[in-house]
FIROLO-164193 format. One record per residue (C-alpha): residue number from 1; x, y, z. Coordinates in Angstrom, 1 decimal, decimal comma. Layout:
N
<NUM; <X; Y; Z>>
...
This chain:
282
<1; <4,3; -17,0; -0,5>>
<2; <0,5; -18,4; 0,0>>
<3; <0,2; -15,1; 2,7>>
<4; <1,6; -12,8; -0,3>>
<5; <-1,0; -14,4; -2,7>>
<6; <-3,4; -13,8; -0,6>>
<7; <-2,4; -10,1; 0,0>>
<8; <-2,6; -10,2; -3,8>>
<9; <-6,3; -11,1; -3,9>>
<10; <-7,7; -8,6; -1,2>>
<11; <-5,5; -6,0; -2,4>>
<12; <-6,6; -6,6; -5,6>>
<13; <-10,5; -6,6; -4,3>>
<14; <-10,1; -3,5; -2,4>>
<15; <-8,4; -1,3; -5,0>>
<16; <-12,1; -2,2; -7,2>>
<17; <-14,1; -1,7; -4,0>>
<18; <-12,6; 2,0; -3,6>>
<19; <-13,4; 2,9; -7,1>>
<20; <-17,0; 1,5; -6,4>>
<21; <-17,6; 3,4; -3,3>>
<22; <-16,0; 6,3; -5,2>>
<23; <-18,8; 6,7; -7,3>>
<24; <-20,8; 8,0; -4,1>>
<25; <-19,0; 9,5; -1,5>>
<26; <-15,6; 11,3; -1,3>>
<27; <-12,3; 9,0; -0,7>>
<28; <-11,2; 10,8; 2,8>>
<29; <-14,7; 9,1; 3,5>>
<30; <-14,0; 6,1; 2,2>>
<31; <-10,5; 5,5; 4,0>>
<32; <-12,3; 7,0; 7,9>>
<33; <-15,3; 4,6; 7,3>>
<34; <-12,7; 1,6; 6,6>>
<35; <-10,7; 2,5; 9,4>>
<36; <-13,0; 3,1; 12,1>>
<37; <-14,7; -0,2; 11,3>>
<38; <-10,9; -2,2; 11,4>>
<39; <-10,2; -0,3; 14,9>>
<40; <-13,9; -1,8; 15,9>>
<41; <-12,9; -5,0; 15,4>>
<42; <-9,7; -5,3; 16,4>>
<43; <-10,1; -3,9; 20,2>>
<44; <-13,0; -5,9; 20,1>>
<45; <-10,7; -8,8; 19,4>>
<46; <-8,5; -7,6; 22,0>>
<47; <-11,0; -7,3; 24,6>>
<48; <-12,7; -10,9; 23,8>>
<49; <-9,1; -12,7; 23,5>>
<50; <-6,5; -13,0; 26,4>>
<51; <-4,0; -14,7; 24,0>>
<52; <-4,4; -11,6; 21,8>>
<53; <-4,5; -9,5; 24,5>>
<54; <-0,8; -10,9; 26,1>>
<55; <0,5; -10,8; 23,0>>
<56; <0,3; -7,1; 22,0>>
<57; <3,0; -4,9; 22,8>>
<58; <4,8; -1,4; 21,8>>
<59; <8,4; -1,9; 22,5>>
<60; <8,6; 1,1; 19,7>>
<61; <5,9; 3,5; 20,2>>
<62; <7,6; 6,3; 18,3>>
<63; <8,4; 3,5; 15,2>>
<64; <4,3; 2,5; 15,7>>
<65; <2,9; 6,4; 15,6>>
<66; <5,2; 7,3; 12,8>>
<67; <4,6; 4,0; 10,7>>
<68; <1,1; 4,8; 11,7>>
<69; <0,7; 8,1; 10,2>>
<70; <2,9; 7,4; 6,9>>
<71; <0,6; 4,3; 6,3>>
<72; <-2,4; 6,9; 6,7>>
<73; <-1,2; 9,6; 4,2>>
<74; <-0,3; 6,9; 2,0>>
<75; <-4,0; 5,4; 2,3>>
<76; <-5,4; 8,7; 1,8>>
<77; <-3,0; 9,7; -1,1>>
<78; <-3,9; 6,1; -2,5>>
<79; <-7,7; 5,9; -2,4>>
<80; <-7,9; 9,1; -4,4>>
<81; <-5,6; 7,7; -6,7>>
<82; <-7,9; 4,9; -7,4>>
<83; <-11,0; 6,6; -8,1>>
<84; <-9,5; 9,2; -10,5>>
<85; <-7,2; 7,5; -12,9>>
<86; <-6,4; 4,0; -14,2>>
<87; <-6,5; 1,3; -11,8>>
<88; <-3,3; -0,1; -13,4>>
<89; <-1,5; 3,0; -14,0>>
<90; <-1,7; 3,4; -9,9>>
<91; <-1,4; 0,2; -9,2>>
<92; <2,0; 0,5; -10,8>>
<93; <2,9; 3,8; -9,3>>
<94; <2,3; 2,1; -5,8>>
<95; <4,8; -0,2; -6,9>>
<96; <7,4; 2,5; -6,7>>
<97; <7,5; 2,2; -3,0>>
<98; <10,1; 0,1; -2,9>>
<99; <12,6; 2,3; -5,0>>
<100; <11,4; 5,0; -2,6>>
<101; <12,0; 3,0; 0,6>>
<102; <15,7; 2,8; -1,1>>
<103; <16,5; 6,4; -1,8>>
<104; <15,0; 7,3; 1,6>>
<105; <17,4; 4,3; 3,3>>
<106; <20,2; 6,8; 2,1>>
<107; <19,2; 9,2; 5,1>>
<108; <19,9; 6,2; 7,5>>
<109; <23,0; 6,0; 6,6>>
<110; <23,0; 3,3; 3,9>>
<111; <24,8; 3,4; 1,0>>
<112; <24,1; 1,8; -2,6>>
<113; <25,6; 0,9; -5,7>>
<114; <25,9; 1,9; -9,1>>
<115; <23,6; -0,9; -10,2>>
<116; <20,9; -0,1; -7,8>>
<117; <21,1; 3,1; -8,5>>
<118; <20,5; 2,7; -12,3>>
<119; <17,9; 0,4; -11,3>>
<120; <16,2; 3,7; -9,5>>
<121; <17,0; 5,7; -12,8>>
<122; <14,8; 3,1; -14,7>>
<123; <11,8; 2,8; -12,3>>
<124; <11,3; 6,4; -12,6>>
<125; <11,8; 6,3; -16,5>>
<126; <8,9; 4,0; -16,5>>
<127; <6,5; 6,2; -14,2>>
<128; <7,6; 8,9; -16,2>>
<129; <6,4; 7,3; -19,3>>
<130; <3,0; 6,3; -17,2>>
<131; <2,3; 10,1; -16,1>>
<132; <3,4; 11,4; -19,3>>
<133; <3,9; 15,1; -18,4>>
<134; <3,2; 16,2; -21,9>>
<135; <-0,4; 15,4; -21,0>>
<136; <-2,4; 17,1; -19,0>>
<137; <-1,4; 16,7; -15,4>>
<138; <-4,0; 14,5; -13,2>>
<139; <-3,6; 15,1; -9,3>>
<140; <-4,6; 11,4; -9,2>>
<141; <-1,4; 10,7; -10,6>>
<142; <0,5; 12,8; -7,6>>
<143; <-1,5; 11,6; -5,5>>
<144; <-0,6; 8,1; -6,4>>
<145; <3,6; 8,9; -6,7>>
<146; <3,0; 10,6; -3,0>>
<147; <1,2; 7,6; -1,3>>
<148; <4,1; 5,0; -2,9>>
<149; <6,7; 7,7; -1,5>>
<150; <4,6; 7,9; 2,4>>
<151; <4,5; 3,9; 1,9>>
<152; <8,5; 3,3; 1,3>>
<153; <9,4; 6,0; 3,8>>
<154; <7,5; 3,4; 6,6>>
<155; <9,2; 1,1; 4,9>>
<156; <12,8; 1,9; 5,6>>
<157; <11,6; 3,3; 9,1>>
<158; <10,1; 0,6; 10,4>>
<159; <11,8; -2,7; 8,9>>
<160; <12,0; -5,3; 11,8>>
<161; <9,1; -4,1; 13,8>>
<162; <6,7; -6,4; 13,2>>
<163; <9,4; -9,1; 14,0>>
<164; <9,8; -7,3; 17,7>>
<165; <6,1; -6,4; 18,6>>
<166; <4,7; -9,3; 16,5>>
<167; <2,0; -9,0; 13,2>>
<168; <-1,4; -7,7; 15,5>>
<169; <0,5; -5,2; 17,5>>
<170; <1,9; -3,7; 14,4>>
<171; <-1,5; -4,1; 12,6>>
<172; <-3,3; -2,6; 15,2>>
<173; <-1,4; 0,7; 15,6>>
<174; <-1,4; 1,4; 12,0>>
<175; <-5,0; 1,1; 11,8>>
<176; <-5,9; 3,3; 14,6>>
<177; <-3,1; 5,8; 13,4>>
<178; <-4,7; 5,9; 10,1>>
<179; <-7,7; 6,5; 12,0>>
<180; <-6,8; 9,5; 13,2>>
<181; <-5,3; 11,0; 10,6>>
<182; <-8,7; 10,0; 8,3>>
<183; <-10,4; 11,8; 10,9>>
<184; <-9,0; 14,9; 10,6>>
<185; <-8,7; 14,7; 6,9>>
<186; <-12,4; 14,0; 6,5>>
<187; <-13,7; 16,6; 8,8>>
<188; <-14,8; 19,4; 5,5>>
<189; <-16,7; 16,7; 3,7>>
<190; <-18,2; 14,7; 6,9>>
<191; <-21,6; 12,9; 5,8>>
<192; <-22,9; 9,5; 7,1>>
<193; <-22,9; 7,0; 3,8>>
<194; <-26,3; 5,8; 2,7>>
<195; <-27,5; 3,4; 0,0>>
<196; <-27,5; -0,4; -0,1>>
<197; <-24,8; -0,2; -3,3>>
<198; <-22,4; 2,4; -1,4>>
<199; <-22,4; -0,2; 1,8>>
<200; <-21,9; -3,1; -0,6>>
<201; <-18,7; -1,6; -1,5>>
<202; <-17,6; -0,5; 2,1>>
<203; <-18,2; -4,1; 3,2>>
<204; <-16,3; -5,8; 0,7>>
<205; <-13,1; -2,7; 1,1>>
<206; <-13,3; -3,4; 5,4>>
<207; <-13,0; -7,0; 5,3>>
<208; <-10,3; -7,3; 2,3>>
<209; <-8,4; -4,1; 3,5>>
<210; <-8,0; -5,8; 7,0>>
<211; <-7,0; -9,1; 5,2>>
<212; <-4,7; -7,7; 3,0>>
<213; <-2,9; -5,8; 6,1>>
<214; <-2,4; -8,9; 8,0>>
<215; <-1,5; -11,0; 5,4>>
<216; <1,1; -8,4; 4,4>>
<217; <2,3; -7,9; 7,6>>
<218; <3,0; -11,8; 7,8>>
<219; <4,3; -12,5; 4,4>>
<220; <7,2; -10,1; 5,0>>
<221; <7,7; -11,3; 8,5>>
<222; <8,3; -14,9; 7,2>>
<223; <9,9; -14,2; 3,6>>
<224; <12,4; -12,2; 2,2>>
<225; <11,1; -8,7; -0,2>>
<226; <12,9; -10,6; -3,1>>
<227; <10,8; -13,8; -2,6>>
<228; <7,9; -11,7; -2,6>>
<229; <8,3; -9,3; -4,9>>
<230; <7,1; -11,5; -8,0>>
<231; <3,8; -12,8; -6,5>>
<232; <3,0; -8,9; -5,7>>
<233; <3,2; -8,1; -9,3>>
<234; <0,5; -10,4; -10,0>>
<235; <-2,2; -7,5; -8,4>>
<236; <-1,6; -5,8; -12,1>>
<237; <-3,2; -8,5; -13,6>>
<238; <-6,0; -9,1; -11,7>>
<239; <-6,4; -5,1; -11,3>>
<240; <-6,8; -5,0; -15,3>>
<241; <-9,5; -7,7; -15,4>>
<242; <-11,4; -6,6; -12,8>>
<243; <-11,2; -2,8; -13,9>>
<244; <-12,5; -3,9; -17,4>>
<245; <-15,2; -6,0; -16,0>>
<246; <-16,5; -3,7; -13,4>>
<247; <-15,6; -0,8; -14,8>>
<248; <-15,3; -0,9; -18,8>>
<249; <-11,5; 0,1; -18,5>>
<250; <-8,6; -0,9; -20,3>>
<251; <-4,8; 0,4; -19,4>>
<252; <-3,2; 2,2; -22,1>>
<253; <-0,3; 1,3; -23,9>>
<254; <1,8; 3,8; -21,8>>
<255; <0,7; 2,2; -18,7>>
<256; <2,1; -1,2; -19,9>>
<257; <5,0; -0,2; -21,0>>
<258; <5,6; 1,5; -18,0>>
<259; <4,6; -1,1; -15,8>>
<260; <6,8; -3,7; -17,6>>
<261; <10,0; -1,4; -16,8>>
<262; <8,8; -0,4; -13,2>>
<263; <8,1; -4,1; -12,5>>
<264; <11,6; -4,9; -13,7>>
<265; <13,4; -2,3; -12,0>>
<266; <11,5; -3,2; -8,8>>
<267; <12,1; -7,1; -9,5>>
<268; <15,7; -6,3; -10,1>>
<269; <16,2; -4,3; -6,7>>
<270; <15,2; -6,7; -4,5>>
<271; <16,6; -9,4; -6,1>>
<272; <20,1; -7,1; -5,6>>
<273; <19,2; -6,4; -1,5>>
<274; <19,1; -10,2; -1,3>>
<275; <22,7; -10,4; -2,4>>
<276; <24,1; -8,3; -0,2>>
<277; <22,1; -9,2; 3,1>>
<278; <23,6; -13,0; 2,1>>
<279; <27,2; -11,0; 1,8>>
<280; <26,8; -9,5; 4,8>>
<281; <27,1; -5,3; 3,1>>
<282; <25,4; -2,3; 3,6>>
């Protein structure tokens, strides 16, 4: 729980530092300069630390590239989402991942009950009500609904790997992955970021982003998603301070009401794959 506050916090502190850096450069940017930065340090961790070093491993290198690569599109999908619509309406659309990572489960075979599956009906009900298609459409608001949907699909492909290859192994493939894909991405708007405010808000992004990846990592290798899944909820909160604050933005009434029946349908879900992993079903 302390590691899932703490993912909280820095997620929290990242999400504001994207729409800061926003402001000057182009998010593709924004997510190669994180990443190239968290690869930096991380082989430079490996290279300085023989525990580190021993303790990395691949068992899964197909589960690593493609967790890599969903995590990246999810990033890239997600960034953009935070600098062109309401930090708390994608805040809550990122929260759909988990409903996602269910539906998706289906391919592998799983099967679920009526009750989750009218828990599914109402977490969509509720980013319906966020979007609002009789508004005018906002690609931030796809692009939000396809980096939750990237995010659960690593989700229910790569459950248990971080409990194989251990929290740096699995952090450290993901962030070069991501690289690569930011790379290639960013290659039509390539441009070297300048400006003392612009690397203010790239500092503060690298070291939370990496914080919150670890600490993530770790909170779901030592708790269950249902533990968890309360404390995560808390990032809307802090999201809608710190958006007014920096940014003179308050969440509509649509966003609230959406997030209270996301949040619920989320809360609910997990709660319901606790029950059955203690009963032993599928």
């Amino acid at each position: 729980m302390v590691w899932a506050l703490l993912a909280v916090l820095t997620a929290s502190a990242m999400s504001m530092a994207v729409r800061g850096a926003s402001l000057e450069i182009d998010t593709r940017l924004i997510v190669l300069h994180r990443f190239l930065v968290g690869v930096a340090i991380l082989l430079t961790l490996v290279v300085l630390s023989p525990k580190i070093r021993s303790e990395v491993r691949f068992s899964d290198p197909k589960g690593h590239i493609i967790r890599g690569v969903l995590i990246g599109l999810s990033t890239l999908g997600g960034f953009y989402a935070l600098a062109h619509i309401e930090l708390a309406a994608a805040t809550v659309l990122f929260g759909l991942a988990p409903i996602f990572a269910v539906l998706i489960s289906l391919f592998f075979g799983q099967t679920i009950g009526i009750r989750r599956i009218m828990a599914i009906i109402a977490g969509f009900i509720g980013a319906l009500i966020i979007v609002d298609p009789r508004a005018e459409w906002e690609p931030g608001m796809l692009a939000a609904l396809s980096s939750a949907l990237f995010f659960g699909t690593a989700l229910a492909m790569s459950r248990g790997l971080a409990q194989r290859d251990g929290t740096f192994s699995t952090l450290l493939s993901t962030t070069i992955m991501t690289t690569i894909v930011a790379i290639i991405a960013s290659i039509p708007v390539f441009e070297w970021p300048t400006g003392i405010s612009l690397w203010f808000w790239l500092s503060i992004l690298i070291l939370t982003g990496l914080a919150r990846q670890f600490a993530d990592i770790q909170a779901y290798k030592f708790a269950e998603a249902a533990v968890l899944a309360p404390i995560f909820y808390l990032r809307l909160i802090f999201i809608a301070i710190g958006g007014y604050i920096l940014f003179d933005e308050t969440p509509s009434l649509n966003t609230w009401i959406g997030a209270g029946i996301v949040i619920s349908a989320t809360l609910y879900m997990t709660y319901r794959e606790r029950q059955l992993e203690k009963q032993g079903k599928s």
